[in-house]
N, C-alpha and C positions, 0 to 999 in steps of 0.2 A: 172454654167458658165453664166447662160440668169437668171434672178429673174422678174415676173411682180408684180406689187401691183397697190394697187390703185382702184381695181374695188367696186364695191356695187351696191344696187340699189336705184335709182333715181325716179323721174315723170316725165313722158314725156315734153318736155321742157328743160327738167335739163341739168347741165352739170357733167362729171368727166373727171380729168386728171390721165391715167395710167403710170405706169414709169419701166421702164426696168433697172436695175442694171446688169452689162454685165462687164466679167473679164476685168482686164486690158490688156490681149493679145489677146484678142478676138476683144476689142473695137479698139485696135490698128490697128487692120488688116481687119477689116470688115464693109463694107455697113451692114446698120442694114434696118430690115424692121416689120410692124405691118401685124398678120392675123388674120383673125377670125374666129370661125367655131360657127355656131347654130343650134340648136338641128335638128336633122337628116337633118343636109347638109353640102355640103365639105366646108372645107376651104377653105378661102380665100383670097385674097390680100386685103389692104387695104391701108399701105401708106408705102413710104421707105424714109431713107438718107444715103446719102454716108457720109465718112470718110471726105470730106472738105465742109459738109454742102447743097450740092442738093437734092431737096425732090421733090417728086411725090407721088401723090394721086390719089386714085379710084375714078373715074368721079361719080360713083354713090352717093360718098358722096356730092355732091351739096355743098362743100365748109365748111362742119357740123365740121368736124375734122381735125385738125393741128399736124401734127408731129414735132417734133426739137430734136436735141441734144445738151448734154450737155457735148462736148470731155472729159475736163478737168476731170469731175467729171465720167465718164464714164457711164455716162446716157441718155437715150434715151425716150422721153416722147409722150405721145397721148394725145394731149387736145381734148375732144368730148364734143361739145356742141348741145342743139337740140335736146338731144336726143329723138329716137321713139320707141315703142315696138320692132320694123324691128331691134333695134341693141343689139338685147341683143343675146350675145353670148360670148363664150369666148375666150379671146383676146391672142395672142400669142405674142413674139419678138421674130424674128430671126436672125442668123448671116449668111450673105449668103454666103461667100466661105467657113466659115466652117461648115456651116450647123449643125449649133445646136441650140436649141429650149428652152424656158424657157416651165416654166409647165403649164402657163396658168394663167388666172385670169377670174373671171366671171364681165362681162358688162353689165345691164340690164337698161333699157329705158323702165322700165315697167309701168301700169299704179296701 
């Protein structure tokens, strides 16, 4: 129902854009949001949009990564530029009233 791609690894500096592919009744009906989890630590929030385009971001990101969507095509993207070892983890999409989770994609900002 949620697909991530997009991830690899990079050099610090670098950028990737992740992309969530997301049913079309899910996308219909759902604020979408980016998480992340890195090795031994919880998930966590990183950015969201609603369904008419409002987005918010995790202050920690210091303005590094942009979320948007894409309604028509039912996609929802993470541009991460900047990246630093700090962000390597793997990145999730999720749908929040229906609470369902893609599988994941690996993000790394390694050196």
């Amino acid at each position: 129902q949620l697909a991530e791609s997009g991830g690899g690894l990079v050099q610090p500096g670098g950028s990737l854009r992740l992309s969530c592919t997301i049913a079309v009744d899910i996308s219909r009906r759902n604020p979408i949001a980016w998480y992340r989890q890195a090795p031994g630590k919880e998930r966590e929030w990183v950015a969201s949009v609603t369904r008419n385009g409002n987005i918010n971001h995790a202050d920690f990101l210091q303005g590094r990564f942009t979320i948007s969507r894409d309604a028509d095509r039912n996609l929802v993207y993470l541009q991460m530029n900047n990246l630093k070892p700090g962000d390597t983890a793997v990145y999730y999409c999720h749908a929040r009233l229906t609470n369902a989770w893609g599988q994941g994609t690996q993000g790394t900002g390694s050196p």
